[in-house]
N, C-alpha and C positions, 0 to 999 in steps of 0.2 A: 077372525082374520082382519076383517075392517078396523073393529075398536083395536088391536094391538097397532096398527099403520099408525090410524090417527093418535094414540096416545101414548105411543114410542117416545121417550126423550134420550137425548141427545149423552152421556154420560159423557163428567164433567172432571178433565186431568188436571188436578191440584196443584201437579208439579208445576212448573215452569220450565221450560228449556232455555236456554242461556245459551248463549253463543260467545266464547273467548275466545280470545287469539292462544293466550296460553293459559294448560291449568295449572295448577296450585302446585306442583311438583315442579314444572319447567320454571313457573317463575321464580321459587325459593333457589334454584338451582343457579340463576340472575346473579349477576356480581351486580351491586349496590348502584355503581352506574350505571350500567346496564336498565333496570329498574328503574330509577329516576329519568333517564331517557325515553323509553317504553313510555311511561307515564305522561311525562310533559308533550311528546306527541299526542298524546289521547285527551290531554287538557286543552291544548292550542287548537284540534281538529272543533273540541266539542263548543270553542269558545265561538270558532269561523264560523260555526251553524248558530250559534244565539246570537250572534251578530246578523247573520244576514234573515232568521224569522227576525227579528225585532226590526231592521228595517222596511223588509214586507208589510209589517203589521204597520210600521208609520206610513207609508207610502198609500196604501189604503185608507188609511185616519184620515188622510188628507186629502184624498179622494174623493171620501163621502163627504169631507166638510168645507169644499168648496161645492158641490153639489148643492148643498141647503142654500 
């Protein structure tokens, strides 16, 4: 009963779960704009966030290097 606690592991799901707004049915079912629309929202969201880590990350660059 001890050695099984202690040497229990964890089993390991391969899958991935994924989280979409839609699946693969709803989107073919998209008119073309529709789609391009859908997308360039999810392009411009994704762009807002590497914008604002990249200037986190300078704003601390510069932090430490008036520090030194």
């Amino acid at each position: 009963m001890l050695f099984t606690s202690i040497f229990k592991r964890k089993k390991k799901n391969h899958r991935k779960k994924f989280n979409y707004d839609f699946d693969i049915n709803n989107w073919m079912n998209l008119t073309k704009e529709e789609r391009l629309e859908i997308d360039s929202r999810e392009k411009d969201e994704l762009m807002r966030k590497k914008k604002a880590l990249l200037k986190s990350i300078r704003d601390e660059y510069i932090k430490i290097k008036k520090k030194r």
